[in-house]
N, C-alpha and C positions, 0 to 999 in steps of 0.2 A: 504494500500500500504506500501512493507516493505525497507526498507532503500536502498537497493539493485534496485530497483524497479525504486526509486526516481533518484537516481544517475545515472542510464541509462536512463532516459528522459532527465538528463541535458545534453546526449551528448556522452557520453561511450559504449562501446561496454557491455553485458555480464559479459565478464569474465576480464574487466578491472572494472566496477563495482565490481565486487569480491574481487581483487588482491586491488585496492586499499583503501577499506573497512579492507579489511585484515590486512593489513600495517598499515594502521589509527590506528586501535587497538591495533598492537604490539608493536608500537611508533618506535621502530628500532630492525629489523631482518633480518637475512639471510635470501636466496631464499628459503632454503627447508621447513622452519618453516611457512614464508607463504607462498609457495604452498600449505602445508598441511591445515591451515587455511581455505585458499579458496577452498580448496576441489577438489584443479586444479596439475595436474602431472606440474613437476620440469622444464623441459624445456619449459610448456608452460607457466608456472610462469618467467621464464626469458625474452621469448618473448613481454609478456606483460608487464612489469615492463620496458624494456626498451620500449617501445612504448608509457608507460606513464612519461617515464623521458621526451622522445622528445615532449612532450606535456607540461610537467614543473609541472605535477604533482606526480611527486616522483623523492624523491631527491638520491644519489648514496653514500655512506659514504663506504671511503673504509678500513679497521682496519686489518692490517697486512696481514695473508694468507686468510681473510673472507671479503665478500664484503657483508655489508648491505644497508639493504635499507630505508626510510622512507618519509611517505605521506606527502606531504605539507598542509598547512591550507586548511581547508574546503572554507574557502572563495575565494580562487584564482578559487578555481572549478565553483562556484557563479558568477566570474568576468568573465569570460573565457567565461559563457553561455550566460551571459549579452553582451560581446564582439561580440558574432554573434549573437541575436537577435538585437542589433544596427546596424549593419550589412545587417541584411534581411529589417529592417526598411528603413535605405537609398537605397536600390535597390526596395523597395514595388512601388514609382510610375512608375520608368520603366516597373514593372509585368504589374503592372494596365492596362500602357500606350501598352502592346504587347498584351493584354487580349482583348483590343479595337483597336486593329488598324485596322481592318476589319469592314466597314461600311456598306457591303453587307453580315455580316454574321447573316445568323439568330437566332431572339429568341423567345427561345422557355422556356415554362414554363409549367410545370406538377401539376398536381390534384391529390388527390388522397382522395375517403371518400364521403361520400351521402354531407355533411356539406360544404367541400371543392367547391364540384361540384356544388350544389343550389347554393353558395355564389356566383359560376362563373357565373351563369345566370343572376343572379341579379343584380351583381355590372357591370359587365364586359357586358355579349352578349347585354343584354337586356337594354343597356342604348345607342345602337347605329340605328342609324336613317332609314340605310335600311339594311335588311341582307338577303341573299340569302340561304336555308339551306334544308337539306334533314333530315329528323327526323324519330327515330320510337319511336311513342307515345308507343305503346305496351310495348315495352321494359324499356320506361321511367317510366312508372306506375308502374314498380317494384320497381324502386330507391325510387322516390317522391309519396306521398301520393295526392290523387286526389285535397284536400286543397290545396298542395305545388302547384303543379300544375294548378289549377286554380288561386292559386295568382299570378305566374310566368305571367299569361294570362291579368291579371289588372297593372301587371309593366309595359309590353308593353304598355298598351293602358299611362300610365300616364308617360312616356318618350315620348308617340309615335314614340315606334318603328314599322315598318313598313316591315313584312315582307312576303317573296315569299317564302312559302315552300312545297317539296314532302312530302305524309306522306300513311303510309299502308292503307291500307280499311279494319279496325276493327272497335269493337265496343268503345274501347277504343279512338279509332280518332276522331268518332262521334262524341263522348260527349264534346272531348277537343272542336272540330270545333266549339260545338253551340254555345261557349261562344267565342271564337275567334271571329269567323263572328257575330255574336251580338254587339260586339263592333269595327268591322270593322277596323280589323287591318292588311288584307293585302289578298294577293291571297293566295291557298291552288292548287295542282294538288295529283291527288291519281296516287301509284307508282301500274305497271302491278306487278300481281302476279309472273312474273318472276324473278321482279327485288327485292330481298327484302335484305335489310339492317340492322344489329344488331348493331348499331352506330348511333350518332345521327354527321352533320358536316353541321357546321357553317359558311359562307365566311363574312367579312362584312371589311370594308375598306381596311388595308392590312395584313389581319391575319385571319387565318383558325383556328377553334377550332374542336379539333374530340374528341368526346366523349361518352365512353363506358359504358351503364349502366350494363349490363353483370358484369363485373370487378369492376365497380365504380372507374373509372380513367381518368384523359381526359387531353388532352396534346393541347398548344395553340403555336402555330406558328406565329409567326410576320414577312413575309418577303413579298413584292411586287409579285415578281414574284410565287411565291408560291401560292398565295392567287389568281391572276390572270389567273394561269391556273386551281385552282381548280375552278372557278369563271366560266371559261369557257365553262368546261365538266358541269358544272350546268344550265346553258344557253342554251348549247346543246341539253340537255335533257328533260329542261323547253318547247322547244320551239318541239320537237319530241314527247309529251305527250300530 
């Protein structure tokens, strides 16, 4: 990162990082000498030089029929930037405080990654007591390895989670089911060939998890009402199958 570079993060425009670089270096010159330094035409070198006078970083020295100019210490630029990051400091818990003042807004938290997603079943779905959920093993067997998968099946059983779910009529279901129902961890309903799902979704307290083996992404909801009606249409369907 080259000096130019720096000085416009601390806060300057462009071509006032230019103009004032420029200056810094001539120690004291007319407009057109830094103009041409900066590599910027004569009036917009006056524009900016007074824009960083109003700023109090360049000073105006004026010598008979010439007006020069010159850049003030590098450290008032340092002070200046310090200035408004104290600034943004004392207004941070207000942000905070308007970032939450919404106690019905929901949250939501994204996955994304084979690693991400196992993590979420293990740490997160699979340590809850009952969960209501529609799944396509098919689809999941492309993410997780039939091991991953089968130990995902012994986390349930050793939180005892407890759960009701729809799942395809493959042969990959089969197999998941014999260890599921082997250790008897919860009801299973097979979905009508009509109805087929590329996601797998989760309802269990008050938060919905949908997650895409396809993409390998999954997105987690935490809101009552959210969770309550998708809760519903699973019920619905529970109780129609």
């Amino acid at each position: 990162m080259n000096p130019q570079q720096i000085v416009e993060q601390l806060g300057l425009t462009q071509k006032e990082a230019a103009i004032y670089l420029a200056t810094l270096e001539l120690g004291q010159a007319p407009v057109l000498r830094i103009a041409q330094k900066a590599g910027v035409k004569r009036p917009t070198a006056y524009i900016t030089l007074s824009s960083l006078h109003e700023k109090g970083l360049i000073d105006i020295i004026p010598k008979r029929a010439t007006t020069f100019y010159r850049a003030t210490d590098p450290d008032l630029l340092l002070e200046k930037f310090n200035e408004k990051v104290g600034k943004f400091k004392s207004l941070l818990p207000e942000l905070k405080a308007i970032s939450n003042s919404s106690p019905n807004k929901p949250k939501v938290k994204f996955y994304e990654g084979k690693t991400s997603i196992l993590s979420l079943y293990e740490k997160e779905i699979f340590n809850r007591h009952e969960i209501l959920a529609l799944v396509s093993i098919k689809e999941l067997i492309r993410v997780l390895s039939a091991k991953e998968l089968n130990d995902l099946v012994h986390i349930m059983k050793a939180t005892g989670t407890h759960i009701r779910e729809f799942v395809e009529k493959s042969s990959e279901a089969e197999e998941y089911l014999k260890e599921k129902n082997r250790l008897a961890l919860g009801e299973t309903k097979f979905l009508t060939p009509e109805l087929h799902f590329n996601i797998d979704i989760l309802v269990y307290e008050n938060t919905v998890a949908m997650i895409s083996p396809k993409t390998v992404i999954a997105v987690l909801i935490e809101d009552i009402a959210i969770a309550n009606a998708q809760r519903q249409f699973l019920e619905f369907l529970w109780k129609s199958l």
